[in-house]
C-alpha positions in Angstrom: -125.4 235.2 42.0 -122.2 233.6 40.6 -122.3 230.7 38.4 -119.6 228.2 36.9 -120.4 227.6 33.8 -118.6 225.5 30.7 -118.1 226.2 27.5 -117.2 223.3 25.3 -115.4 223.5 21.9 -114.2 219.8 21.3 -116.3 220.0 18.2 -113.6 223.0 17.2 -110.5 221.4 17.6 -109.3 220.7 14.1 -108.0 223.8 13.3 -111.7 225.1 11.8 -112.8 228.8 12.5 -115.8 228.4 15.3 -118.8 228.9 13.3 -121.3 231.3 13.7 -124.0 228.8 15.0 -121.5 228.1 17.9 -120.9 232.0 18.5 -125.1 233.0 18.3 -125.3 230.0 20.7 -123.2 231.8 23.0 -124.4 234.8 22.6 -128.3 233.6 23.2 -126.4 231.7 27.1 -125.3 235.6 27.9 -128.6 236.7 27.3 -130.3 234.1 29.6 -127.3 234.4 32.1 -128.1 238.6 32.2 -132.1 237.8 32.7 -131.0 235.6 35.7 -129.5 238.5 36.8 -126.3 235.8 37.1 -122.8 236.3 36.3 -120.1 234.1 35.3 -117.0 232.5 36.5 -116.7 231.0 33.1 -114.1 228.4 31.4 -113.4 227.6 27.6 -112.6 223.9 26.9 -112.1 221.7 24.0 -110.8 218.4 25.7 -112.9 216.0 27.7 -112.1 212.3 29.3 -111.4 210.5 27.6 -110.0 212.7 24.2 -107.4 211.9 21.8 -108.0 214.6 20.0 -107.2 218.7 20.9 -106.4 222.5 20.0 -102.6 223.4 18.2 -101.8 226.5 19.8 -102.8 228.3 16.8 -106.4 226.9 16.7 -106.5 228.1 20.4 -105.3 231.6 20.1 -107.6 231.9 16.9 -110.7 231.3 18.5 -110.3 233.6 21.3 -109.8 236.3 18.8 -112.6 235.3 17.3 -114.5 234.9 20.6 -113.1 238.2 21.7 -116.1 240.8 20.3 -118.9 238.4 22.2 -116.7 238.3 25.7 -116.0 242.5 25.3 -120.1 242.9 24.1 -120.8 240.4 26.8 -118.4 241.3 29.8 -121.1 242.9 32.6 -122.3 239.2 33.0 -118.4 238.1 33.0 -117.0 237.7 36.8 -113.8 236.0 35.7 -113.0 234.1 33.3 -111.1 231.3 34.0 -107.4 230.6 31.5 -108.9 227.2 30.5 -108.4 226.3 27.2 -105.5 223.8 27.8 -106.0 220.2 29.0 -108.8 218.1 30.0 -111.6 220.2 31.2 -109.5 223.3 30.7 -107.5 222.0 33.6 -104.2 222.6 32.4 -103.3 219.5 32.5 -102.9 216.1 29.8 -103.2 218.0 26.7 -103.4 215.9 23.5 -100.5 218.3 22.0 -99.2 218.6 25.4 -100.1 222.5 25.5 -99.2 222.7 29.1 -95.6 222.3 28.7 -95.1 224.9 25.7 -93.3 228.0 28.2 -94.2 230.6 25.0 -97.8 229.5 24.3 -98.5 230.0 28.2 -97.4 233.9 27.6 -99.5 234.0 24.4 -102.3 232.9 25.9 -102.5 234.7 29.0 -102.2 238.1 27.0 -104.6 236.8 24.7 -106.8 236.2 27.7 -106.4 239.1 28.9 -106.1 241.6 26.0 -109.6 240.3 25.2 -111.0 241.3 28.6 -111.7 244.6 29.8 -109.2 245.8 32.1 -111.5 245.6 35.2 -112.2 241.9 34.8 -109.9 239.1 35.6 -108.3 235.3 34.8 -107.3 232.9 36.9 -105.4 229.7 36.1 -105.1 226.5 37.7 -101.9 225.7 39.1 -99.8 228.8 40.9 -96.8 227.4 39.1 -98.0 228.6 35.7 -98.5 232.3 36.4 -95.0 232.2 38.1 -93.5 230.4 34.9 -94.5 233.7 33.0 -94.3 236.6 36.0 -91.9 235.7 38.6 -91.7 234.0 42.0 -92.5 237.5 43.4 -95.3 237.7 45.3 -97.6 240.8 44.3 -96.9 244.1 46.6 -99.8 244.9 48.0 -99.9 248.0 46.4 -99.7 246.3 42.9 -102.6 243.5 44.2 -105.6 245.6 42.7 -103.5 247.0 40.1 -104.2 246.0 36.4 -100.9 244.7 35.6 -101.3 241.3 33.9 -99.8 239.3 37.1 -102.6 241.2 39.5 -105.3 240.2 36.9 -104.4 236.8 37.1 -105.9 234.1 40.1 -106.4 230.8 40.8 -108.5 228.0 40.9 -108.4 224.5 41.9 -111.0 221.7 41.2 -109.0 219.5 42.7 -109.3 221.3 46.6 -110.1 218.1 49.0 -110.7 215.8 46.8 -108.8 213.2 48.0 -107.7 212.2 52.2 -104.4 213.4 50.7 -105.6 217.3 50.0 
C-alpha cells in the first residue's frame, strides 16, 4: 500500500519556473496513485548519473513553493516525503553546486519541506548527520518523538542499507 516513487526535475534545473505541463503531470500521478488506493513515500530530484548540470539553492527552494499548493491539495496520498532535492538521485550527496555542503541551505530547505506539508505528515533525509547539523546531537525525548516539532517530523532513509559486504 506504500509506494516509492520518483519525481524527476533535471529538465528544471536552469533556474526556469516548473511549468504547468510538469505540475498537471503531477497532478494527473496523484490521481492514479489515489485510484490505486496507494500512497507515497515520495522524492523530488533533479540530478541523475551521470549530471553536470543541477539546482542553485534558489531554483530549489522556488519550486517547492511552487510545488507546494499540489503537495497540500494532494497530501492524503502523501506518506512521507522524502528531503531529496539535493544530489544524485536526491541522495544528498555529489551535487553539481555542491548543495550538500551549504550548513544555511540545509535549514532553508528543511523548513521549506516542511512548511509545505501538513503538520501530520513527515520528511526524512538521508544521512542522520544532516538533521543533527541543523537540530542538535540530542536524541528526541520520547515525549517530543510524536511531537510536531520540525526535528520529530524529520526521519531517515538509506538506499545504500546492505549494499555492499561492508554494510
Amino acid at each position: 500500500t506504500i509506494m516509492q516513487s520518483y519525481c524527476f526535475l533535471n529538465r528544471y534545473d536552469d533556474g526556469r519556473d516548473l511549468p504547468q505541463i510538469k505540475l498537471d503531470d503531477i497532478e494527473t500521478f496523484f490521481a492514479k496513485v489515489r485510484a490505486a488506493s496507494v500512497k507515497l513515500l515520495l522524492r523530488f530530484a533533479y540530478e541523475l548519473s551521470p549530471t553536470l548540470t543541477g539546482p542553485s539553492a534558489e531554483t530549489t527552494l522556488k519550486h517547492i513553493r511552487q510545488l507546494a499548493p499540489l503537495l497540500q491539495r494532494n497530501k492524503d496520498v502523501i506518506y512521507v516525503l522524502q528531503c531529496g532535492f539535493v544530489g544524485k538521485f536526491g541522495e544528498w550527496h555529489n551535487s553539481c553546486h555542491e548543495l550538500q555542503d551549504e550548513m544555511p541551505f540545509r535549514r532553508e530547505l528543511l523548513d521549506a519541506v516542511l512548511s509545505v506539508l501538513p503538520k501530520d505528515r513527515y520528511t526524512m533525509m538521508r544521512y542522520p548527520a544532516l538533521k543533527m547539523s541543523v537540530y542538535g546531537t540530542d536524541p528526541i525525548s520520547a515525549s517530543d518523538a510524536f511531537s510536531f516539532t520540525a526535528a520529530a517530523r524529520i526521519g531517515h532513509f538509506n538506499d545504500g542499507f546492505m549494499a555492499g559486504p561492508n554494510h
